[in-house]
C-alpha positions as CSV (number, residue, x, y, z in Angstrom):
1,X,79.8,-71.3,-3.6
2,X,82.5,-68.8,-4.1
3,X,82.7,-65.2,-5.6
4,X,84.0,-66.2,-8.3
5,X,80.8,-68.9,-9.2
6,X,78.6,-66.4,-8.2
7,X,79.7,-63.7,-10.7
8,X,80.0,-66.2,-13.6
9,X,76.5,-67.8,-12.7
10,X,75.2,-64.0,-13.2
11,X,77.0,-63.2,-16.3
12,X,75.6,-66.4,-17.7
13,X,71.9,-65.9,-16.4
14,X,72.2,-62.3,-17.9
15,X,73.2,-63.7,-21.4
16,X,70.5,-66.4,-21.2
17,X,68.1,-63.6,-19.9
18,X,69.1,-61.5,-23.1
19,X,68.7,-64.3,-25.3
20,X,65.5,-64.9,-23.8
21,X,63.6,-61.8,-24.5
22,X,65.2,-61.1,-27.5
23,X,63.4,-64.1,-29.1
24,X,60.1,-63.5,-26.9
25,X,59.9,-59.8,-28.2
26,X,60.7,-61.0,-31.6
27,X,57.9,-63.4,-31.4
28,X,55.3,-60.8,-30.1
29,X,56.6,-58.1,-33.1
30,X,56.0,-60.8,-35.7
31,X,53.4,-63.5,-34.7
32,X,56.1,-66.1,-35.5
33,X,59.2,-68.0,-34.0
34,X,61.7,-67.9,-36.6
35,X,63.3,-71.2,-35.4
36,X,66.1,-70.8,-37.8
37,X,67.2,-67.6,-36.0
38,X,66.5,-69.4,-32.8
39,X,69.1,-71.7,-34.4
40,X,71.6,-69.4,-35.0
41,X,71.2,-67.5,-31.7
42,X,71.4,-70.8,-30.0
43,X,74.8,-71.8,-31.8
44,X,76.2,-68.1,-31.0
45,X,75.3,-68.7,-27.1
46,X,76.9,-72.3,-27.1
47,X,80.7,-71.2,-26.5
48,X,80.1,-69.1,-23.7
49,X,77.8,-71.4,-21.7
50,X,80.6,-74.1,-22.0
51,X,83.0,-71.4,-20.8
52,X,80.9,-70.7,-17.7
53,X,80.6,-74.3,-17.2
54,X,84.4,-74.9,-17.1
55,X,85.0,-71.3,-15.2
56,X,82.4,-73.0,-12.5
57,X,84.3,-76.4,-12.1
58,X,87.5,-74.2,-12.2
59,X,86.8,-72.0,-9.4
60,X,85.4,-74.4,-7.2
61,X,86.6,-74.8,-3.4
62,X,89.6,-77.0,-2.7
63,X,88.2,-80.0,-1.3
64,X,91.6,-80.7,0.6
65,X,91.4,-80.6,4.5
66,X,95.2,-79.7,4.5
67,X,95.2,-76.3,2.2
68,X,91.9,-75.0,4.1
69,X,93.5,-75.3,7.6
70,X,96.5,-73.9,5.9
71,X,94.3,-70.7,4.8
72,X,92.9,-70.5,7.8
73,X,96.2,-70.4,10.1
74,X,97.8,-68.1,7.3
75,X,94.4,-66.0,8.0
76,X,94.9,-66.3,12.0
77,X,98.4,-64.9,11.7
78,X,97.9,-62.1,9.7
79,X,94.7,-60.8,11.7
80,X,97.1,-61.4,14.9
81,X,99.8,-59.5,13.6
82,X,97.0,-56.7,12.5
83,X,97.7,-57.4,8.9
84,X,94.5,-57.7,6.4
């Protein structure tokens, strides 16, 4: 798993996690589950979990042989030449 998963897997956890207790706070201050609400908060946190989904697939590891030993020789020749 890359950075770049890893940071958009948080992001989304932390929505999800904000959703979460927003509706379980609500639901302890009024006895109730407004599932209309719920409705609405669902629809509103929709777009952004598809996003994260796409970012995830988009930010995946090459799967091609060829471009990783590329990287890695391109790596091998900059630490030999004392580049970072």
């Amino acid at each position: 798993m890359t950075f770049a998963q890893k940071y958009v897997l948080w992001a989304a956890g932390i929505l999800l996690w904000i959703f979460g207790v927003s509706i379980l706070l609500s639901y302890i201050a009024y006895g109730y589950m407004d599932l209309p609400t719920v409705g609405h908060m669902a629809l509103v946190l929709f777009p952004p979990l598809v996003l994260a989904a796409i970012l995830l697939v988009l930010f995946k590891r090459p799967r091609d042989l060829k471009a990783r030993k590329e990287r890695v020789a391109h790596v091998r020749q900059a630490v030999a030449e004392g580049r970072s």
